[in-house]
C-alpha positions as CSV (number, residue, x, y, z in Angstrom):
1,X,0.0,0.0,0.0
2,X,1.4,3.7,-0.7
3,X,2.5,5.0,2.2
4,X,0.7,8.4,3.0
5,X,3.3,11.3,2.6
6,X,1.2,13.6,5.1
7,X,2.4,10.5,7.6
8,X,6.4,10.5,6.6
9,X,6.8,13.4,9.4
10,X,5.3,11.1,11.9
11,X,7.1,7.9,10.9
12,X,9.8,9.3,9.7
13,X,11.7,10.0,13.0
14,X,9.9,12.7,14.9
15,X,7.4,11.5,17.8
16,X,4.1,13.6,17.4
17,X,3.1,14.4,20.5
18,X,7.0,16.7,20.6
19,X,6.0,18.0,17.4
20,X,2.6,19.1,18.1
21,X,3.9,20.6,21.5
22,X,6.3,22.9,20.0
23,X,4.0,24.4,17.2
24,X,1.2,24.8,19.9
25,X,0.5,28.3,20.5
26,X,1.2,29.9,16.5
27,X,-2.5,30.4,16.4
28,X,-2.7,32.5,19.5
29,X,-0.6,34.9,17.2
30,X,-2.2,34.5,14.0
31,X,-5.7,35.1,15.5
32,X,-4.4,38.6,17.3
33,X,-3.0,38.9,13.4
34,X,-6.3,38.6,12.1
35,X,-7.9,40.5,15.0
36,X,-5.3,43.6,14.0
37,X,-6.7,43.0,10.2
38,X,-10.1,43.1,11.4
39,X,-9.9,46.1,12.9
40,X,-8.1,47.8,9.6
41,X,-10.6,46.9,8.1
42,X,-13.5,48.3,10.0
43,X,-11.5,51.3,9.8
44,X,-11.2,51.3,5.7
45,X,-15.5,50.9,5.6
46,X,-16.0,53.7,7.8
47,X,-13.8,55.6,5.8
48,X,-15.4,54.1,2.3
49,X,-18.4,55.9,3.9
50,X,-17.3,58.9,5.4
51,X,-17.6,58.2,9.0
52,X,-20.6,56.2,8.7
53,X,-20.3,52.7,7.9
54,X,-22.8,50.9,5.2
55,X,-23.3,47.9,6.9
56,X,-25.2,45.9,3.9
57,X,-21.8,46.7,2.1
58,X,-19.5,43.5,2.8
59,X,-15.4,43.4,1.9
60,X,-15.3,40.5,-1.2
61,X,-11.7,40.5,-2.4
62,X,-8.3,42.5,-3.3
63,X,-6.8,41.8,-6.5
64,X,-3.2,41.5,-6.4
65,X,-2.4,44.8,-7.7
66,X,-4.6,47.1,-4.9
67,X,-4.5,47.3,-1.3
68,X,-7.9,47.7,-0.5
69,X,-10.9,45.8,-0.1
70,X,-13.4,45.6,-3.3
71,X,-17.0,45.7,-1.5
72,X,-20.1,44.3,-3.0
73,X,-23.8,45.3,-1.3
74,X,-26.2,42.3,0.2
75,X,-28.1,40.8,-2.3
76,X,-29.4,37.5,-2.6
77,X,-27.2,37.1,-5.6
78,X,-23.9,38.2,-3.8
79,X,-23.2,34.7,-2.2
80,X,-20.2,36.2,-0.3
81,X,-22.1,38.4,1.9
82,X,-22.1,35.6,5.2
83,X,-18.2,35.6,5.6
84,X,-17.3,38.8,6.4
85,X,-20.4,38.8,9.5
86,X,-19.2,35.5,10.4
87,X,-15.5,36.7,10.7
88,X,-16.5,39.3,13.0
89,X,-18.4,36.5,15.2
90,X,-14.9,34.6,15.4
91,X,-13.0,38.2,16.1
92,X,-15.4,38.3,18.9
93,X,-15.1,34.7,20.2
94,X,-11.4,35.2,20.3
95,X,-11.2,38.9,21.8
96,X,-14.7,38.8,23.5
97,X,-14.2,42.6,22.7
98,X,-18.0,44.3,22.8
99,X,-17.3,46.4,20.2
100,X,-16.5,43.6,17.4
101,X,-19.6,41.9,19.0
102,X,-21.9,45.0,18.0
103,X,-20.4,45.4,14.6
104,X,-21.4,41.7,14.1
105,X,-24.6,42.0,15.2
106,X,-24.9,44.8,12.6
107,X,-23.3,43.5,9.7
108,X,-25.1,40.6,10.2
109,X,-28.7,42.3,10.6
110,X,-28.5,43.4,7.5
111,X,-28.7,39.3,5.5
112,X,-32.3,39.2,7.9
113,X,-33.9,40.3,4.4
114,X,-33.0,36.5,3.1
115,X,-35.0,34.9,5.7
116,X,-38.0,35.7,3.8
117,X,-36.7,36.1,0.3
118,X,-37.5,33.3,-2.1
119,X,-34.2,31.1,-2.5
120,X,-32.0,32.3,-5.0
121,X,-29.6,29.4,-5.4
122,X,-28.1,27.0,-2.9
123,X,-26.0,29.6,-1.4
124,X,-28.6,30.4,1.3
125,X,-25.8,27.9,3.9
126,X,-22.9,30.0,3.3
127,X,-24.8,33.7,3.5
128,X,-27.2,32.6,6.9
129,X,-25.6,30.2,8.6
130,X,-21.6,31.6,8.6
131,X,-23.5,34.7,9.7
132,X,-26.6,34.3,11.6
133,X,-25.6,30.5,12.7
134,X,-22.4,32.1,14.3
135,X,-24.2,35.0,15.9
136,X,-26.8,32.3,17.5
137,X,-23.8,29.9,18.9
138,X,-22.1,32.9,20.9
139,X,-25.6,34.6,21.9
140,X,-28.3,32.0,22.1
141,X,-30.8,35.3,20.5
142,X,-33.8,33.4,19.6
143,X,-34.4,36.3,17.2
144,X,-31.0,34.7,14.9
145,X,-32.6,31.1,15.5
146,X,-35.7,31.7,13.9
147,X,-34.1,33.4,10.9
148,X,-31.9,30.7,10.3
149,X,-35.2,28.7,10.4
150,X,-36.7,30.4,8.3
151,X,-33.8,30.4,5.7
152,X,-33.6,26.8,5.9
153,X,-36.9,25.9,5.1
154,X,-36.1,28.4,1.8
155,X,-33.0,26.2,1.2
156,X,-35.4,23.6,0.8
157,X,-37.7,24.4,-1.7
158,X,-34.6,24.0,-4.3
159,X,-35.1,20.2,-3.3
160,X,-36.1,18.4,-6.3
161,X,-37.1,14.7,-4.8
162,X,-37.1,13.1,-8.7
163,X,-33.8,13.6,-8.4
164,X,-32.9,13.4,-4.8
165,X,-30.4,16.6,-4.4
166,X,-30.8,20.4,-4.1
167,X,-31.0,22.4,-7.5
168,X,-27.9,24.6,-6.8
169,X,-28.2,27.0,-9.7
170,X,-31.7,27.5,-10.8
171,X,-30.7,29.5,-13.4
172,X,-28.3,27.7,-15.3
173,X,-30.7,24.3,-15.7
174,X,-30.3,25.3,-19.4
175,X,-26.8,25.6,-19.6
176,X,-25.8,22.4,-18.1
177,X,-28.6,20.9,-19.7
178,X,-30.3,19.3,-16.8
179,X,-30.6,19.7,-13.2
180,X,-27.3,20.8,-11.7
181,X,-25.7,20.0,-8.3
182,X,-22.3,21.9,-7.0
183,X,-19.8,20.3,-5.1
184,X,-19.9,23.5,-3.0
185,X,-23.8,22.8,-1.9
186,X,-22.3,20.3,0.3
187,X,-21.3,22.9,3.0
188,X,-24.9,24.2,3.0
189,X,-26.3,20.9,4.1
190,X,-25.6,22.5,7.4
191,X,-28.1,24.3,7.9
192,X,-30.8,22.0,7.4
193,X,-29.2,19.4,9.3
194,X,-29.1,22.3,12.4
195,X,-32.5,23.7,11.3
196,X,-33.8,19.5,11.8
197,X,-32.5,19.6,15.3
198,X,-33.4,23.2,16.9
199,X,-37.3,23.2,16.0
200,X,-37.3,23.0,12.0
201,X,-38.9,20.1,10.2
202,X,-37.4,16.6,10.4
203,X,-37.8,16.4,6.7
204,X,-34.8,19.2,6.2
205,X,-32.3,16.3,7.7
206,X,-34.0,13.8,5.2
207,X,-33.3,16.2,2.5
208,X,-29.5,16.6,3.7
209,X,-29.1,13.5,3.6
210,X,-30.5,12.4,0.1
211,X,-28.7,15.0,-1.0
212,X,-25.4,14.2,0.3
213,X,-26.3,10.2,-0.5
214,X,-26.6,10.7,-4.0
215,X,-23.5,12.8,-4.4
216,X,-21.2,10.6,-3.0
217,X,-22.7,8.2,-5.1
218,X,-22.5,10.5,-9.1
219,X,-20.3,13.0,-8.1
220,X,-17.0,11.2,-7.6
221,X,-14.6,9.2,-9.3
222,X,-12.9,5.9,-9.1
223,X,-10.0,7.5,-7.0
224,X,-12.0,9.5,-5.1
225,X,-11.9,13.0,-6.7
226,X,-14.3,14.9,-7.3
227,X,-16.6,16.8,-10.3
228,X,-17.2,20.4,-9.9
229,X,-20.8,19.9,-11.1
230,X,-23.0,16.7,-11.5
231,X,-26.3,16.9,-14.0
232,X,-29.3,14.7,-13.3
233,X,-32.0,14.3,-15.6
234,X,-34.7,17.0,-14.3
235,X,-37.6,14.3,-14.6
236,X,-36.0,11.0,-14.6
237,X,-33.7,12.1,-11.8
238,X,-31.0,10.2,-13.6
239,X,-27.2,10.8,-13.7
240,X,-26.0,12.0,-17.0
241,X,-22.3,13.5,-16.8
242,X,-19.8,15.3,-14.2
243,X,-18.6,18.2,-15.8
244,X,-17.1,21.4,-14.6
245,X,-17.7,24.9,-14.1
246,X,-14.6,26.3,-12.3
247,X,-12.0,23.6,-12.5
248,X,-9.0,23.2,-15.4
249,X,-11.2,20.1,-17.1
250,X,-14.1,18.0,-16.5
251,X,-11.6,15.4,-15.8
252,X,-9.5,17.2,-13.4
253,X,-9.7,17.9,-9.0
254,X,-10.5,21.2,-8.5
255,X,-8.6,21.9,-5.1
256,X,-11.5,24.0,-3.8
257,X,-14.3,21.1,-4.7
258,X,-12.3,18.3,-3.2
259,X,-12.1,21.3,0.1
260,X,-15.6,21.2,0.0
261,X,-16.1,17.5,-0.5
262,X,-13.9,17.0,2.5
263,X,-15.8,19.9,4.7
264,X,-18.9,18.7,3.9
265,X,-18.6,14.8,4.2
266,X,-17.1,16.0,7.8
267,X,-20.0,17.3,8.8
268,X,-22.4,15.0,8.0
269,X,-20.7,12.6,9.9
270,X,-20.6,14.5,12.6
271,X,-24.2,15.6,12.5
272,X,-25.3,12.1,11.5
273,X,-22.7,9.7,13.2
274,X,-23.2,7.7,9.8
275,X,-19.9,5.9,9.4
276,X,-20.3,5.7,5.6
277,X,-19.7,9.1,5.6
278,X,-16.7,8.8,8.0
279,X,-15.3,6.1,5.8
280,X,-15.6,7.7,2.5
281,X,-14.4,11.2,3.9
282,X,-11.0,9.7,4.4
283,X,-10.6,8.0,1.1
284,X,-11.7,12.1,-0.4
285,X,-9.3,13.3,2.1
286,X,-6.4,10.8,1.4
287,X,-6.5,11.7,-2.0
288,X,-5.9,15.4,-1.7
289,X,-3.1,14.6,0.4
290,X,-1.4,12.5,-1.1
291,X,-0.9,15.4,-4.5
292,X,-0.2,18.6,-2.1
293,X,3.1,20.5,-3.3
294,X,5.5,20.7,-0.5
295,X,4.0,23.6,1.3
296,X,0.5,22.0,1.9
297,X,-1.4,25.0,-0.2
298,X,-2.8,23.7,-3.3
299,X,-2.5,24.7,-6.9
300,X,-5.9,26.1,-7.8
301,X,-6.1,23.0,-10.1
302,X,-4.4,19.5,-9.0
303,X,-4.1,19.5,-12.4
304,X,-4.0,22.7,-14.1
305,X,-1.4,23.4,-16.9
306,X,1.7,25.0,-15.5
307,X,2.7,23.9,-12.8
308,X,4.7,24.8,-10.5
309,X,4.3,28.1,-11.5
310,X,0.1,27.4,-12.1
311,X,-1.3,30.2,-9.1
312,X,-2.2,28.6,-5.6
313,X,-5.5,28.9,-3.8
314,X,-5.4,29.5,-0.2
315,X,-9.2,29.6,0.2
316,X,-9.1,25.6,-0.6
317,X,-6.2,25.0,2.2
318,X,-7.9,26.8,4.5
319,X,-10.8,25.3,3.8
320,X,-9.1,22.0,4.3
321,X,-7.2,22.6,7.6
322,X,-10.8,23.7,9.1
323,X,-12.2,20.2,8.4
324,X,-9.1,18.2,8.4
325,X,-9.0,19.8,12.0
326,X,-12.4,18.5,13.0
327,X,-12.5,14.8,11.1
328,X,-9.4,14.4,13.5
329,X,-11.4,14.2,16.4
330,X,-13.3,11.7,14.7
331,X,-10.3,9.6,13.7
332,X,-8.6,7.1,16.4
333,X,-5.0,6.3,17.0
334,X,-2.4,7.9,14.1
335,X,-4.1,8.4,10.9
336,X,-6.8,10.9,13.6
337,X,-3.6,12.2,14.6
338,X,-1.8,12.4,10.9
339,X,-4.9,14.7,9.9
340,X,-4.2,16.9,12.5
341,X,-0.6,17.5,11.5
342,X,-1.6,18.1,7.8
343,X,-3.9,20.3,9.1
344,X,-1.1,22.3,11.1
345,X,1.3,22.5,8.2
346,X,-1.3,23.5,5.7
347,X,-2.2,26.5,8.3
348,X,1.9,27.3,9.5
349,X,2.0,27.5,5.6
350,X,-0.7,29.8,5.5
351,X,0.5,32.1,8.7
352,X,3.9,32.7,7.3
353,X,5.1,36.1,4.9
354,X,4.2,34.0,2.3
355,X,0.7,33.7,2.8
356,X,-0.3,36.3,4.8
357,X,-1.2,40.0,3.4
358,X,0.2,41.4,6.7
359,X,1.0,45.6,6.3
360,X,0.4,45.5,2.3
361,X,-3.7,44.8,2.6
362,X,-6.3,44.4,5.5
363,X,-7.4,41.5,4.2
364,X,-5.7,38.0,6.3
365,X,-4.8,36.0,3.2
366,X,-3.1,36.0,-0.5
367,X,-2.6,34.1,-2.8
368,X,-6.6,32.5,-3.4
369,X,-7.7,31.8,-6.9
370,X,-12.0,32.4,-7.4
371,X,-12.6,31.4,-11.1
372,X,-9.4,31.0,-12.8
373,X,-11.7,30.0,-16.6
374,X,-14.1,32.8,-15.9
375,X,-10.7,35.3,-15.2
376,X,-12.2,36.4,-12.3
377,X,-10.6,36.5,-8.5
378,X,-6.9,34.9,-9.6
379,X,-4.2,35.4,-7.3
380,X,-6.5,37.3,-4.6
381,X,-7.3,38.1,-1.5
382,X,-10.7,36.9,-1.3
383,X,-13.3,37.0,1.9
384,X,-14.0,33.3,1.8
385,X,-10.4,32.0,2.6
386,X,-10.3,34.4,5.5
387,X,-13.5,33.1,7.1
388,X,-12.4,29.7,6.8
389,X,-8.6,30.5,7.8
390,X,-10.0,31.9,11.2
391,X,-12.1,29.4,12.0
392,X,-9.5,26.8,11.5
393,X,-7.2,28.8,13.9
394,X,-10.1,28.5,16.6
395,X,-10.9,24.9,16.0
396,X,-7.0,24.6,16.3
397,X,-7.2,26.8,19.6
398,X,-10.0,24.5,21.2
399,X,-8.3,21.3,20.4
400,X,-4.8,22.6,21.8
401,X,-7.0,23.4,25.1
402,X,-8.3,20.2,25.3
């Protein structure tokens, strides 16, 4: 059997437990980093606005060449609106500063509109529950509870039971030719498995789980990689093809849709203490591993043409480390432990000059790669890798706690 080279570290010579003792304690530092960024970039809005900051207007990404954020209003279009609210609930956990609490609570006011908006796509998970879901974990506000009820039960109407998965984009059914489900939908599962257990319907956990059934069923290869997109027949609910959307080639692994595969399988385990999802999280996980470059942040493509010099995407490896991080805990003996040192790298990677914007933008991260066919977000900073990069540094803080 090919030996795992995210184990060599540990087999090679060096006991884990000494090597996890001296790297404890680098995410203290890189969340006050992030907490300094935060506060740059509070700063930068209420200067955008003259004093007064626009709180539906939400930071979205820096290209390479500026220094400041790019800001896009809350729409039910913009699915990025979520991360920057939910960042602030993380600054908050961390700091437990009042005044990072408040600006959450009024960033995230303004997504309430979504609660009663008809669902736009499947992005309803990422724009509700980073934001709303975060503010109701630290506050317990019934208020937040109910919208995130409320938006699940939207989520839910994209449901199409012929074919047993969310519709993620309603309104590209004619470009795909078919009914199309995203590897990214996986994350929003969330929110219906949550809504199932804190007074929504039952059903939305039956929904979750068709959904996430019949993925891992069409939407994966032999060797465990993943399609971007799978398209069902809209009546027959039948598989046609796995194609792609934002990836180098239908035949290729898009790092960030094996980051969500690996996110998303996490979770429903953990929600669902299924162990088919625990077993076949590891074989998606093993697999992204196994083709990292040497500094555990993927090319934007494990595939793409040009490589080494292909451009990285940071948003996929800290996307990783933040479920790597948490399928640990689910992992006995070694291989549990051998997830949590991949984890670390990928996110000592991310922390260094390298990786982190530091004095030359407020955002946390470069170096993240949006839609590298569409042009669009290459070589960024982008919101979504800095949500999921502080959020891996506090699940990495709660685990070194104990």
């Amino acid at each position: 059997m090919k030996i795992r080279k995210w184990l060599l570290g540990i087999l090679g010579g060096c006991l884990l437990t000494a090597c996890s003792a001296e790297k404890q304690g680098f995410e203290i530092e890189a969340l006050k980093y992030c907490d300094g960024q935060v506060r740059r970039t509070l700063a930068e809005l209420e200067e955008i606005g003259s004093g007064v900051i626009d709180y539906s207007y939400m930071p979205r990404n820096i290209k390479d060449s500026l220094t400041y954020w790019h800001c896009r209003t809350a729409t039910k279009e913009e699915w990025c609106s979520g991360f920057w609210p939910g960042i602030l609930w993380y600054d908050y956990e961390f700091t437990g500063d009042e005044h990072i609490k408040e600006e959450a609570e009024r960033f995230t006011a303004s997504l309430e509109f979504l609660s009663h908006t008809p669902a736009f796509d499947h992005d309803l998970g990422f724009l509700v529950f980073c934001s709303y879901g975060n503010g109701y974990r630290l506050t317990h506000d019934p208020a937040y509870k109910q919208v995130i009820l409320d938006a699940a039960d939207s989520l839910a109407t994209l449901f199409r039971p012929a074919v047993g998965t969310i519709l993620s984009w309603p309104r590209n059914v004619a470009m795909f030719g078919g009914h199309n489900t995203i590897m990214d939908n996986m994350i929003n599962l969330e929110m219906l498995m949550w809504a199932s257990k804190n007074g929504g319907r039952s059903s939305l956990a039956d929904i979750a789980i068709s959904h996430a059934d019949k993925t891992m069923k069409y939407q994966f290869r032999d060797d465990y990689t993943s399609y971007h997109v799978a398209v069902y027949d809209t009546l027959t609910g039948e598989f046609l093809r796995g194609v792609t959307h934002q990836g180098y080639a239908d035949s290729s692994m898009w790092a960030r849709g094996q980051a969500w595969a690996i996110y998303g399988y996490t979770m429903m385990y953990r929600e669902t203490k299924d162990t088919r999802y625990l077993d076949f999280v590891q074989k998606v996980a093993d697999v992204y591993l196994e083709r990292l470059p040497e500094d555990y942040v993927p090319y934007w493509d494990f595939d793409a043409p040009g490589i080494p010099n292909a451009p990285r995407d940071a948003s996929a490896a800290a996307i990783t480390a933040s479920a790597l991080l948490e399928l640990s805990t689910f992992v006995p003996g070694e291989k549990g432990a051998g997830y949590k040192e991949a984890a670390v790298k990928m996110l000592e990677s991310l922390s260094s000059e390298q990786y982190q914007s530091r004095e030359s933008k407020p955002s946390f991260l470069l170096h993240s790669t949006g839609h590298w066919p569409d042009g669009s977000e290459i070589d960024a900073s982008i919101i979504y890798a800095d949500y999921y990069y502080i959020e891996a540094l506090m699940r990495l803080k709660r685990l070194n706690e104990g």
